[in-house]
C-alpha positions in Angstrom: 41.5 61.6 144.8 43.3 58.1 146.0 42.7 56.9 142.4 43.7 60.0 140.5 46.9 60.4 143.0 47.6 56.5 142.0 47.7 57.1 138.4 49.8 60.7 138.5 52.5 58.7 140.6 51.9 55.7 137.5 53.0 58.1 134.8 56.0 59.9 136.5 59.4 58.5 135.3 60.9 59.2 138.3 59.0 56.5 140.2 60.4 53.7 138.2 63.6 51.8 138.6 66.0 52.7 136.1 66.0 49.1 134.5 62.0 49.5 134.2 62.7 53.1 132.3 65.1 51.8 130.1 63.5 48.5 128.9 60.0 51.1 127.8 62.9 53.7 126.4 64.4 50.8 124.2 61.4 49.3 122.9 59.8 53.6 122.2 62.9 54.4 119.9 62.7 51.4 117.9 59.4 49.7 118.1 57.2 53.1 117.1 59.9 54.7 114.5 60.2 51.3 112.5 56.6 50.8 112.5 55.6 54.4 111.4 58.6 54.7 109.0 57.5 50.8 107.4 54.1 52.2 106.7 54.7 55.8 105.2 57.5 53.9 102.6 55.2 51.4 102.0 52.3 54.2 101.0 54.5 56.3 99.0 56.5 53.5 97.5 53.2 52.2 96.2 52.0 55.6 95.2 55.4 56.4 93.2 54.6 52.9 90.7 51.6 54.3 90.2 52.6 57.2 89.0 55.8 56.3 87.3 54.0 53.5 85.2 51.2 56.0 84.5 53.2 57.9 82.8 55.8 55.3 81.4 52.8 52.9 79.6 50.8 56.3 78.0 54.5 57.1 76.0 54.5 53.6 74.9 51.1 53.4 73.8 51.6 56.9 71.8 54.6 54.7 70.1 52.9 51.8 69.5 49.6 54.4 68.0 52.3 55.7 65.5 53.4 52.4 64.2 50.0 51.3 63.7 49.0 54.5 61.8 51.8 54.4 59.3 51.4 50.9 58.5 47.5 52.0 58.1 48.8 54.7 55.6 51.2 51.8 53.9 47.5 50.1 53.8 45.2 52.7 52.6 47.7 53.2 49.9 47.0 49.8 48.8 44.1 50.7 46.7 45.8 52.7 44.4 47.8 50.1 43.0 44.8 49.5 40.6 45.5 52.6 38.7 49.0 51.1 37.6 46.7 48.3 35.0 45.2 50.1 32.2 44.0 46.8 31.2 41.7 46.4 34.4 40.3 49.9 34.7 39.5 49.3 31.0 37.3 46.5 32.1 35.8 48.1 35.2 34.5 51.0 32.4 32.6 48.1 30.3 29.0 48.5 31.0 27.6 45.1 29.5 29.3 42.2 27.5 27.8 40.6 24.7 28.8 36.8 25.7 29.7 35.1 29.1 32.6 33.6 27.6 34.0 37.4 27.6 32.9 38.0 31.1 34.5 35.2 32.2 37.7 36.4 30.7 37.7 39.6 31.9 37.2 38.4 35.4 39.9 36.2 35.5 42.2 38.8 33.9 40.7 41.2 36.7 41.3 38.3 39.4 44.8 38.0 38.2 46.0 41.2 38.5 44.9 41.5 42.0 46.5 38.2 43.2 49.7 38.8 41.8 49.5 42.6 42.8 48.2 42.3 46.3 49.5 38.6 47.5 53.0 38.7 46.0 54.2 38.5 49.9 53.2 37.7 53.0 51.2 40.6 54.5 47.9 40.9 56.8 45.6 40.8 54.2 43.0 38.2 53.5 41.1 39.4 50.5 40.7 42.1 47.8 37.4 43.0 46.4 35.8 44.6 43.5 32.9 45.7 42.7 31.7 47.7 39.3 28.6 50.1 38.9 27.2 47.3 37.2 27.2 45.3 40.5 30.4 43.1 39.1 32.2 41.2 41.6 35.9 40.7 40.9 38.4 39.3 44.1 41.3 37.7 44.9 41.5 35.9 48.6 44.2 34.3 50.3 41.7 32.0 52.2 37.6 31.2 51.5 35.1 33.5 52.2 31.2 33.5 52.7 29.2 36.7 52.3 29.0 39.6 50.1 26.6 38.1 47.9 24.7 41.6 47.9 25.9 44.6 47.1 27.4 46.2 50.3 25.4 49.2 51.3 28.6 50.9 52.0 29.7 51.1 48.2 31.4 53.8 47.1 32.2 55.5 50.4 36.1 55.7 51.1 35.9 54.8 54.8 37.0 51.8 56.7 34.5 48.8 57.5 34.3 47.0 60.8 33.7 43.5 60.6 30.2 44.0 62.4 29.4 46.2 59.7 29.4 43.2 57.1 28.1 39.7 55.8 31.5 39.0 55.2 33.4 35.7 56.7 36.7 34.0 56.4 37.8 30.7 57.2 38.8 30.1 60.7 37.0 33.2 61.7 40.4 35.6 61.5 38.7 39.1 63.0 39.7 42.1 60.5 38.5 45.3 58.8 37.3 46.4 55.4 39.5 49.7 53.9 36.7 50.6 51.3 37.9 53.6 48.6 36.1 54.5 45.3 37.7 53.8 41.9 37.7 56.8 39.5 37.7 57.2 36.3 40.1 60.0 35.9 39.9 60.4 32.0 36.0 60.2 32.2 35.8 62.2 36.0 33.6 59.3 37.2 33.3 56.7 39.5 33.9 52.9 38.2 33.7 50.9 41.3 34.6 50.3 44.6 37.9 48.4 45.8 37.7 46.8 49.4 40.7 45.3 51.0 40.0 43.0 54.2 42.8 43.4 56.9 43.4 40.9 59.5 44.2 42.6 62.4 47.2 39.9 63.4 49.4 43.0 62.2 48.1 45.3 65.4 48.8 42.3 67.7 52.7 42.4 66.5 53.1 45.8 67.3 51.8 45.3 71.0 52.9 42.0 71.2 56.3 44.2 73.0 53.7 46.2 75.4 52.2 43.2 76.7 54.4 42.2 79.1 52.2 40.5 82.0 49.6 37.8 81.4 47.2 39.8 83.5 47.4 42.9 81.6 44.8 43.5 78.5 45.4 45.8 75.9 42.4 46.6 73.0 41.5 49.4 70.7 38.1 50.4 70.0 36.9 53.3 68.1 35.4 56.3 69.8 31.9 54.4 69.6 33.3 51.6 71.8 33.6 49.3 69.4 36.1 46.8 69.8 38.6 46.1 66.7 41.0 44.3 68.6 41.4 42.8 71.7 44.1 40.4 73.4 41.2 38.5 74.1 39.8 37.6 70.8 36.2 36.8 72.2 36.2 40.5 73.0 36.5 41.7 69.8 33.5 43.4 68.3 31.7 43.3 71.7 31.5 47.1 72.9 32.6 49.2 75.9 31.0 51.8 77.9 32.8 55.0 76.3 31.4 57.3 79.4 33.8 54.8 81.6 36.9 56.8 80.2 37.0 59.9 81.5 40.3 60.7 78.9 41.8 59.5 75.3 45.3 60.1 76.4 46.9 59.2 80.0 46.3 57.5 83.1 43.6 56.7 85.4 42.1 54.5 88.1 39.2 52.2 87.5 37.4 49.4 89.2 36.6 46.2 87.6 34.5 43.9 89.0 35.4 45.8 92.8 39.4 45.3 91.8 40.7 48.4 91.6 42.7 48.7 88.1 45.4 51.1 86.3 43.9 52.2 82.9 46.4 53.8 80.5 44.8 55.1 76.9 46.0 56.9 74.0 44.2 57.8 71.1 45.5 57.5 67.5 45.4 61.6 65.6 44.8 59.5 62.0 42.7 56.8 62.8 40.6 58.2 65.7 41.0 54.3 67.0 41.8 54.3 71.1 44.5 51.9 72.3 43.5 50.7 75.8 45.8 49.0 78.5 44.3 48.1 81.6 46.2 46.0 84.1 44.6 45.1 88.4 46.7 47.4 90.4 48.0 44.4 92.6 50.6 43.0 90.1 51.7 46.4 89.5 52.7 46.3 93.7 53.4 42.5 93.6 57.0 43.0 94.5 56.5 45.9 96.8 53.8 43.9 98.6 56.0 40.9 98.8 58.9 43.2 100.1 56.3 44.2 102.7 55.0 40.7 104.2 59.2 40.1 104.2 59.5 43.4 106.6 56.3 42.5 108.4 58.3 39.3 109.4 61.6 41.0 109.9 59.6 43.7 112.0 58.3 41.1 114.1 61.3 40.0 114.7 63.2 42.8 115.2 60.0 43.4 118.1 60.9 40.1 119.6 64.7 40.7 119.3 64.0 44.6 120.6 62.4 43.1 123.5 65.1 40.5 124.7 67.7 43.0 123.9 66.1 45.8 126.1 65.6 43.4 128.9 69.1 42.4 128.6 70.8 45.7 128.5 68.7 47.3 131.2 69.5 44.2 133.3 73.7 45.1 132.6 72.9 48.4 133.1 71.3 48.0 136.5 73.4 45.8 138.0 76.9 47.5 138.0 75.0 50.7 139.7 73.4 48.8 142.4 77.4 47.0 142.9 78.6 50.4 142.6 76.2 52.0 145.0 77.3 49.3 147.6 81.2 50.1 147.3 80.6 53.4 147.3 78.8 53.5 151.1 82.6 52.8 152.1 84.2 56.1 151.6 81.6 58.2 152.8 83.0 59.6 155.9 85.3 61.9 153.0 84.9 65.7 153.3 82.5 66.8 151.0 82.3 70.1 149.4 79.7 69.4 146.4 75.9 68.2 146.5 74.7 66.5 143.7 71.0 66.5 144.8 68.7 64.8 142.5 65.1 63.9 143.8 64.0 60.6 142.6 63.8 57.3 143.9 65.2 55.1 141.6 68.9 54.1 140.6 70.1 57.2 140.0 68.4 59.0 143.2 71.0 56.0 145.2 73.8 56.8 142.7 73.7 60.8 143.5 74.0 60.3 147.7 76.8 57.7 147.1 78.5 60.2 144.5 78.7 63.2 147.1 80.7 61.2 149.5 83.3 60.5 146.6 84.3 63.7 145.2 86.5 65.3 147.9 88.7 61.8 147.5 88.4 62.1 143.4 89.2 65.9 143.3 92.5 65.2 144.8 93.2 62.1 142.3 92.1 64.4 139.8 95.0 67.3 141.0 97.5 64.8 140.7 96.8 63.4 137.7 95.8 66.6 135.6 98.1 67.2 133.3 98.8 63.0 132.7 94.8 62.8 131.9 94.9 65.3 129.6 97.8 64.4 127.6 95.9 60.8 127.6 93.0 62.5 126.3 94.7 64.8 123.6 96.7 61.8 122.3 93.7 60.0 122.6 91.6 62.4 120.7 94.4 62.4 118.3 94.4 58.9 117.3 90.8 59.0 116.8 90.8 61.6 114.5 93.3 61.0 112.9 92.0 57.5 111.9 88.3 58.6 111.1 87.5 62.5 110.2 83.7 63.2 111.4 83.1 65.3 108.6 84.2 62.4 106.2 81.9 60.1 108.4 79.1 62.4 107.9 79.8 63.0 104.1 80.1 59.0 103.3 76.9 58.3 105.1 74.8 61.4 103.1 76.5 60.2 99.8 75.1 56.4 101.0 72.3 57.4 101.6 71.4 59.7 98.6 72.4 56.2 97.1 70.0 54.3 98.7 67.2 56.4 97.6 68.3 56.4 93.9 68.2 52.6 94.1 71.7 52.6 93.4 72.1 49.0 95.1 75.6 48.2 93.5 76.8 52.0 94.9 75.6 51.3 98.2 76.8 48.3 98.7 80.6 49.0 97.3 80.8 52.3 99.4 79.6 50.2 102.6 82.1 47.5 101.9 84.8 50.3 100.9 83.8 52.3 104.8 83.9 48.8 106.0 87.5 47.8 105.1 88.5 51.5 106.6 86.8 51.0 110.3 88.1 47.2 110.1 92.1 49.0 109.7 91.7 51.8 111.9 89.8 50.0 115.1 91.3 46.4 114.7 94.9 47.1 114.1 96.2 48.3 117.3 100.4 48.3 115.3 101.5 52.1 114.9 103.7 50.5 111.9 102.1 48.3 109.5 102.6 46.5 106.0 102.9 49.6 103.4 100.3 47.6 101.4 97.5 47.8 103.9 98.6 51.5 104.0 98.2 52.1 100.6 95.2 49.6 100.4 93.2 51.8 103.0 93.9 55.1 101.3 92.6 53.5 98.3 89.3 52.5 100.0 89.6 56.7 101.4 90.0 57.9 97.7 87.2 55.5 96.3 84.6 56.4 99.0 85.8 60.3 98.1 85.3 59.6 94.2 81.6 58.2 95.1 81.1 61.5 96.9 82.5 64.3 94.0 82.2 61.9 91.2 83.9 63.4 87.6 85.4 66.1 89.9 88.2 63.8 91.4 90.5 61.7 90.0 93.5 60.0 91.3 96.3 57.8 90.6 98.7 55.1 93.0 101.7 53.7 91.0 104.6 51.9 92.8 107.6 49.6 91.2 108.0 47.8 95.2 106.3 44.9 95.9 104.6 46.8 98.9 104.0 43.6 101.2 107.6 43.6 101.5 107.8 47.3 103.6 106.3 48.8 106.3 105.4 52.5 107.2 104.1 54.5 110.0 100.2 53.8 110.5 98.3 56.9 109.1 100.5 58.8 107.4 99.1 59.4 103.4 95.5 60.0 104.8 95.5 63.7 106.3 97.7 64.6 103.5 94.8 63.0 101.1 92.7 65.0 103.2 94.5 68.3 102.8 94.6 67.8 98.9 90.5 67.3 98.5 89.6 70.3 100.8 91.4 73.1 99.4 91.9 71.8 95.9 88.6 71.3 95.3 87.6 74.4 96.9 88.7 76.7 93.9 88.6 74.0 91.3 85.9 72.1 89.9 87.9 69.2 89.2 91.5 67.5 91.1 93.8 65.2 90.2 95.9 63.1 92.6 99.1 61.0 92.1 100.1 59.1 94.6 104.0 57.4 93.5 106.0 55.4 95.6 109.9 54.6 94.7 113.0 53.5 96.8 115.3 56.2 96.5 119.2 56.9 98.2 119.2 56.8 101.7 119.9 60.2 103.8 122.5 58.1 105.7 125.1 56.3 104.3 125.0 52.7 102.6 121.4 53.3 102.9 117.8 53.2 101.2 114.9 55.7 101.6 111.2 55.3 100.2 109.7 58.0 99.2 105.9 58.5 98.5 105.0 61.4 96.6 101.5 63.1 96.8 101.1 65.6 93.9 97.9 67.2 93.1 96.3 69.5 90.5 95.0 72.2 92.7 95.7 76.0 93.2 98.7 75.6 94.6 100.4 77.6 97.8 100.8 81.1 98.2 104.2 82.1 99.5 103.6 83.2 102.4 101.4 80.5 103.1 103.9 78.2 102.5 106.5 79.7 104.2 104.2 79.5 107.4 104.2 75.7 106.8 107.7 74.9 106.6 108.4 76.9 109.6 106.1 74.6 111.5 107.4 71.4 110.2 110.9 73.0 111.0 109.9 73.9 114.6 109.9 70.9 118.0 108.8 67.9 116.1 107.5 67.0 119.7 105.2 70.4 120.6 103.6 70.2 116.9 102.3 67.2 117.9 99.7 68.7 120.1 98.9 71.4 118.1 96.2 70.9 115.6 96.2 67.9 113.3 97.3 66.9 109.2 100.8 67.6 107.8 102.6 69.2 110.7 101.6 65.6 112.7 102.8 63.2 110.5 105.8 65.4 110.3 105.9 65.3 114.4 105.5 61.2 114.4 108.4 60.4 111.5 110.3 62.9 112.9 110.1 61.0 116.5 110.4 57.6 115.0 113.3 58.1 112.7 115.3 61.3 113.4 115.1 65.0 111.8 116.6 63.7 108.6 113.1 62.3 107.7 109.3 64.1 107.5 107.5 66.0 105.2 108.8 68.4 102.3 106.4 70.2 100.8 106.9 72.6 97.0 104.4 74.1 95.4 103.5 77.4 93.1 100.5 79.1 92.7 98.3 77.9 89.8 100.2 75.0 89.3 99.5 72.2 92.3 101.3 71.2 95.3 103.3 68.5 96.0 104.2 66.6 99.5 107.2 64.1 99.1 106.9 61.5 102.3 110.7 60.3 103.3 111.0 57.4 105.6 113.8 54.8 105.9 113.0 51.5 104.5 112.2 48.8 106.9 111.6 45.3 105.9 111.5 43.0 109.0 109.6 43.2 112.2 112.9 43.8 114.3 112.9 47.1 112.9 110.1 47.8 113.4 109.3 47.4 116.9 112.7 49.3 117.3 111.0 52.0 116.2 108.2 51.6 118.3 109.8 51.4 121.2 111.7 54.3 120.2 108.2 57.0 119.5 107.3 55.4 122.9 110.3 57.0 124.9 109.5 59.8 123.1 106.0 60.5 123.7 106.8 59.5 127.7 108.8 61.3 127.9 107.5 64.4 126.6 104.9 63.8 129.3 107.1 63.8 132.5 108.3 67.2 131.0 104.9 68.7 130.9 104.2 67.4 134.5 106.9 68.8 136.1 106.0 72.0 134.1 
């Protein structure tokens, strides 16, 4: 019972101290998820070569089959160019001649013809032979031969002759075939003789010369007897292979060679019957992806290692300032308390809980005080934050980056990242409520790019300006809820939008002036007009209480407005079916005088709005 008591008080969280709980938390959520996830990509990354080359190689093969057939039928044509010489098929019909003298003329007539017919270019073939009923030999051969000194046994078959079939030999030992076809007599309806035409097979290695694109890959075709025409290794050819070993003619399939398991890929030719074999070792096939994975097994083992020194370090910061805390808090508990936060455990958090009872009398009348302060400070807070990064835009740019990342789309990714980026590095790191117009413009660039990613053909948008842009400044944030406004309700109805964005100095509003003016047009549905009417009566009511209600045009309307007077904001036109249009007037400013007049000048503003509300 000691023992079993022992191990139950082990494995309940609540008897370790917090920086134990969050060093084993730390190391769970990334240790286990990174491992598991490592393996099941590696398994189906693997599995999804396999099946995309064993579909990819069959299609090629099937190509390369149909080259090889009609240059077969170019081939198998050849024959019949002895019909097109009266002269010859004369001879072949003489049964005996009276001297050798005539024989001898006849052949080299014969011999003639079929050298100037049959080698007038350079082709694959390496001889052309005839032979008569009367067991005449006539040929023509681009190199020596030994063999066929006896009538072939296959005479007068149309068929076509493997080279283990025949006595015949070339020099240098070129591997080839025989296409054997009978010569008729067509005026007499008899047979004459039979023509054989030795192909060297250097034309099939041409044609998959292309498919061969690894040195470890082998590629042969063999007839449905498993005999081997042609091989990329030429001391394979005429060996023979087990035919029961392919379980197909045309696809994919594993095998095993020699225990390494191997990607076989066949496709049988419809004319020839000939199978065209690639087989490849499965492990070259994965060569990158295992290389990829010994480089994640060492930037796993890292990340372990860096996990491990990271959890130790943030528990240690975490624990420390409670256990301070904890200590400074023993000093006001003699308060009146009128809450009990009673949580039974005995680490940090137990000794947080007893010092936080003895502190809430003292902070609920801090809090009474300070009400309605905090919560303008948290509206205007709120505010900033979303008015310099949208969630849902957050959430859409991440899903489109991700979709990215699993289409491989490397170049996408990494433009979108560096777009989202640019947009975090502007909104977090520049703390001015005015800035350059260019970096303005700049970042609504980087919006509308990350938005094009996203819809794609749907959107399309334009920024023109004749200002040199680095010269002029605007208020921080003004063009992207307006952007905003344009993509969700113009592509709501539409299937595609157009914006253009133009920025001109125009005649200032107050005398021996100048205004810029940005104009945002887009190619939506348009306003109804009672919708619209709606909107200019909020952008003509208190610049100063639109501020806190809601967020997008009536805002940036509130902050010009509060910056440079009711003679600036927003106007906004627009008719049904034909787009709306938000012109942006704000007085130029070109020096940094200016503009931290007119910061100082939103700041009385806002404060003072706020000592209004509290005395509310």
């Amino acid at each position: 019972m000691t023992s079993k008591k022992a191990l139950i008080q082990w494995l309940n969280p609540n008897n370790y101290r917090l920086r134990s709980k969050l060093i084993i938390t730390y190391i769970l959520l990334t240790v286990v998820p990174i491992s598991l996830m490592g393996y099941i990509s590696n398994l189906e990354y693997t599995k999804s070569i396999e099946e995309q080359v064993g579909e990819y190689i069959p299609k090629i093969l099937d190509q390369a089959n149909e080259n090889i057939d009609k240059q077969m039928a170019e081939l198998t044509y050849a024959p019949e160019l002895l019909y097109n010489s009266s002269q010859v098929l004369s001879i072949l019909r003489k049964n005996v001649y009276p001297t050798r003298s005539e024989f001898l003329n006849d052949r080299f007539i014969v011999n003639s013809y079929l050298s100037s017919t049959y080698f007038t270019e350079k082709n694959s073939l390496l001889g052309v032979f005839v032979w008569t009923t009367e067991q005449r030999l006539f040929s023509s051969t681009a190199v020596s031969y030994t063999g066929f000194e006896k009538e072939p046994e296959w005479r007068d078959k149309d068929a076509i002759i493997l080279q283990h079939e025949t006595d015949l030999r070339f020099k240098g030992k070129p591997p080839f075939f025989l296409i054997v076809k009978p010569i008729q007599d067509l005026e007499n309806r008899r047979d004459i003789g039979t023509i054989a035409i030795a192909v060297q097979i250097s034309f099939i290695e041409k044609v998959l010369l292309d498919i061969k694109d690894q040195d470890e890959a082998e590629i042969w075709i063999m007839n449905k007897q498993g005999r081997v025409i042609y091989h990329t290794n030429p001391a394979q050819i005429g060996t023979v292979e087990d035919i029961s070993k392919f379980p197909i003619t045309n696809g994919s399939f594993r095998s095993y060679k020699d225990g390494e398991r191997m990607l076989v890929s066949v496709s049988e030719s419809e004319q020839t019957d000939w199978i065209t074999v690639h087989s490849i070792p499965f492990k070259y096939l994965t060569e990158q992806a295992d290389l990829v994975k010994d480089v994640l097994i060492l930037v796993f083992a890292a990340i372990v290692l860096a996990t491990i020194i990271i959890s130790v370090y943030v528990a240690w910061s975490v624990s420390r300032p409670i256990h301070r805390l904890s200590r400074l808090m023993r000093n006001v508990e003699k308060g009146n308390f009128q809450v009990d936060l009673n949580i039974d455990s005995t680490d940090e958090i137990g000794i947080l809980s007893r010092s936080f009872n003895s502190m809430v009398s003292k902070i609920r009348e801090l809090v009474q005080l300070n009400y309605h302060i905090e919560l303008r400070q948290k509206q205007a807070e709120l505010y900033a934050l979303q008015s310099q990064i949208n969630p849902h835009f957050m959430y859409n740019t991440l899903e489109t980056i991700s979709m990215a990342v699993e289409e491989d789309e490397k170049e996408t990714v990494v433009e979108m990242v560096t777009l989202l980026g640019r947009m975090l590095r502007f909104s977090l790191s520049n703390k001015d409520r005015i800035v350059a117009m260019d970096k303005e413009v700049e970042h609504i660039q980087n919006y509308l790019r990350i938005q094009k990613y996203r819809f794609e053909q749907r959107l399309h948008f334009t920024i023109e300006s004749d200002l040199d842009l680095q010269q002029y400044y605007s208020p921080k944030f003004i063009l992207q809820p307006i952007i905003e406004n344009c993509i969700k309700h113009g592509l709501e109805t539409r299937k595609a939008l157009g914006i253009d964005i133009r920025i001109s100095k125009v005649k200032g509003i107050r005398t021996e002036s100048e205004d810029i003016a940005i104009s945002v047009k887009d190619s939506g549905t348009g306003i109804d007009s009672e919708t619209l009417g709606k909107i200019h009566a909020s952008l003509r009511s208190d610049p100063i209480a639109g501020r806190d209600s809601g967020f997008g045009l009536v805002n940036v309307h509130a902050r010009i407005v509060m910056m440079f007077g009711v003679e600036y904001g927003l106007t906004v036109e627009s008719k049904p079916g034909e787009g709306t249009e938000v012109v942006i007037r704000i007085p130029v400013i070109s020096d940094r005088q200016t503009v931290e007049k007119y910061e100082r000048i939103e700041d009385e503003s806002y404060h003072g709005q706020n000592q209004d509300d509290h005395r509310r």
